[in-house]
C-alpha positions, 0 to 999 in steps of 0.5 A: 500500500501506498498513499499516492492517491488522487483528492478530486482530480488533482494528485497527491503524495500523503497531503502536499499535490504534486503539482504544488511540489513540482512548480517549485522544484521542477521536472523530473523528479523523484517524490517520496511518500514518508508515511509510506516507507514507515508504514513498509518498514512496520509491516515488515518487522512486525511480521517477524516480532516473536522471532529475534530478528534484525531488519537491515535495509538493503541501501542499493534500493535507494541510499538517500541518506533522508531516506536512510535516517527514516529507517534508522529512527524506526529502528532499523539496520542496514545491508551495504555492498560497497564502502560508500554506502557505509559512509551513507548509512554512518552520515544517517546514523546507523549503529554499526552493530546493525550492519552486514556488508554483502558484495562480491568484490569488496576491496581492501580499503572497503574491508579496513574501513568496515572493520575499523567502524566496527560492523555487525558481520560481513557476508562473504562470497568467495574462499580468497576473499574469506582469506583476504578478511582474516589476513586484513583484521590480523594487521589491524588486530581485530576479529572479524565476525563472518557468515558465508553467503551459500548458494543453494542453487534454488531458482527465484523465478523473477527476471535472470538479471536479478537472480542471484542464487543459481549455481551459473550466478557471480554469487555466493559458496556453492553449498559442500563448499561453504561448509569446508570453507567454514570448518577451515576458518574455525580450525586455521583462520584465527583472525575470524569469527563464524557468526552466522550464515546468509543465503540470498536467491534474487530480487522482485520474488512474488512466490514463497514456493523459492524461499521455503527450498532456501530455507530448507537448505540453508537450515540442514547447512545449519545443523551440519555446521553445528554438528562440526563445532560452528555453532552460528548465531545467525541466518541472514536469509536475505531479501528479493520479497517482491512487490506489484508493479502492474499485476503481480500477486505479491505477498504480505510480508505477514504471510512472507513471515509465517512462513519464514518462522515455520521453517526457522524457528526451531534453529535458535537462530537470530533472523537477518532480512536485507529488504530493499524494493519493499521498502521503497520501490512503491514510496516513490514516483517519478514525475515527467513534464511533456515536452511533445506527442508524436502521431505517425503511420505505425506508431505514437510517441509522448515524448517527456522530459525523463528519460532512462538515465532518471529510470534505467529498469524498462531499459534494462529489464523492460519493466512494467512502471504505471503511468498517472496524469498529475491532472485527471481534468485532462478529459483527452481521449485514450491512445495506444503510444510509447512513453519515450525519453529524449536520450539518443537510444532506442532503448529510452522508453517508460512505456512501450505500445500502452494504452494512455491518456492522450497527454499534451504538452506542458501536462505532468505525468507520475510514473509509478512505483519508482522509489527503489533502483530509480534514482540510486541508479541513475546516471548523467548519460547524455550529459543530463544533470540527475533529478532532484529528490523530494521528500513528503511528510504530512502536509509539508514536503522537503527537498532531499537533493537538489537538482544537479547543475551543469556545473555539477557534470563536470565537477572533478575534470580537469583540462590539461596544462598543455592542452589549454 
């Protein structure tokens, strides 16, 4: 649920309009509902409240560091793949103890800079880099508290971009493996500490059917381990809970929890859960302007101010987003079009063969569900400043980033001497 809704015609994020927001601030823009996101973050962790658990917000989603302080007011911790996103949540005020640092390529300075904040647990994704963490806290002397990311070769069922715990995927331990890797550490690895084990399988999953094969596994992983004298505190069972962009049937983070509880609680095992897109992905909009429609022989084209360099996922992945005229008085008669953006690639759409209100120029268009992977990734492509950031809250609302100026494209760069 989301409390992105029109009042009478006009379109409303909690209780500013969008066209209020938008005459200030300018388009495109990203617009934030910040009922939403706690209303999100409640629905998740009270799924889990007779359970110890931790819910650790995956930053990738969206690391506005507004967006970041709100879930850490409410209590939650944070999954980081790089050591920038450490530096985020450290700037929202994050308590390191409700950290875990996921990624496959963690460099050496990212693993110092972790360890000397004093993280709750890395995940770790491969034998060399398990070896690399022992040898980098032995030279700092500290202990490092691990959990080894196990692939348990289960198939998510989402979009073969997102997944990530198939066998033919970058990440994690193949399950033998994982379990050598861990009695090894125990027995010779004296720099680390066997804190829990994390198993992630994809993103966007709208069945349950994947997680309880994971969990299956993950659970016998357990109690091999224990049996070898790893007694582990943790099971971070990742995210990937997904959520409805057009017409999928995603589920309740309640029923997600029933389930997760069912197969889990006998382990005596504190849960750790990285959501991202259910966080956010539907407490955001991206607002367009229109600049022009074209009509042609074989196709229709409403061409906006956005384009995929704001919102990479219909390029990248040919994801659904809804599409929402900011002014329902707009009584234009519905056409069959493609929303296009006004970068120089085929592959800059929103919307492709969709039947649409026949927009004009000037109109403001909501392109929905757009609070995760939207902004954090985004990019300049185009030479094109990145969007402005906006938060809502209550009646009022806040800019959370400003809109990048030319001058912001090439700050860093730098002709040289003899070149001038």
């Amino acid at each position: 649920m989301h409390f992105f809704d029109y009042k009478e015609s006009k379109f409303y994020a909690d209780g500013v309009s969008i066209e209020k927001i938008i005459r200030e601030v300018g388009t495109p823009c990203y617009i934030y509902s910040h009922k939403t996101l706690t209303r999100h973050y409640h629905a998740f962790d009270e799924a889990f409240k007779d359970m110890p658990h931790l819910v650790c917000y995956s930053v990738k989603a969206n690391s506005n560091i507004a967006i970041l302080k709100t879930f850490v007011k409410e209590g939650s911790g944070f999954d980081i793949v790089s050591g920038g996103e450490l530096y985020r949540a450290l700037k929202a005020g994050a308590n390191p103890k409700k950290i875990v640092y996921s990624g496959v390529g963690k460099r050496e300075d990212e693993i110092e800079y972790a360890l000397r904040t004093g993280i709750l647990m890395f995940n770790v994704e491969s034998p060399e880099e398990l070896r690399a963490l022992n040898e980098i806290a032995g030279r700092l002397k500290k202990k490092a508290s691990f959990a080894i990311r196990v692939n348990p070769d289960v198939d998510p069922k989402t979009h073969p971009y997102i997944s990530t715990g198939l066998k033919k995927n970058k990440f994690g331990i193949e399950t033998n493996q994982a379990i050598k890797e861990y009695v090894y550490a125990k027995s010779h690895l004296k720099n680390l500490i066997p804190f829990g084990v994390d198993c992630h399988i994809g993103s966007q999953i709208t069945q349950l059917s994947p997680f309880i094969d994971a969990l299956n596994k993950t659970r016998e992983i357990i109690v091999i381990l224990r049996r070898e004298g790893v007694d582990v505190q943790y099971l971070d069972i990742g995210g990937g809970l997904g959520i409805t962009y057009k017409d999928e049937d995603a589920p309740h983070p309640s029923k997600y929890g029933k389930v997760v509880i069912n197969e889990t609680k006998t382990l005596g095992v504190t849960l750790i859960f990285e959501p991202g897109r259910v966080m956010v992905g539907n407490a955001g909009i991206l607002v367009a302007k229109v600049l022009y429609t074209k009509y042609g022989m074989e196709k229709n084209f409403i061409v906006v101010d956005a384009a995929m360099n704001d919102l990479a996922r219909p390029s990248l992945y040919g994801s659904y987003h809804s599409i929402k005229s900011v002014n329902k008085q707009n009584s234009a008669p519905a056409m069959i079009a493609d929303v296009v953006g006004p970068i120089c690639e085929s592959g800059d759409f929103f919307a492709k063969d969709r039947e649409i209100s026949a927009f004009q120029s000037g109109d403001l268009m909501a392109i929905m569900s757009a609070g995760a992977y939207g902004f954090s990734m985004s990019s300049n492509y185009n030479s094109r400043p990145r969007a402005a950031e906006v938060m809502v809250k209550g009646n009022r609302f806040y800019i959370i980033r400003d809109r990048e100026s030319y001058k912001d494209l090439i700050k860093g760069e730098k002709i040289p001497k003899d070149r001038r």
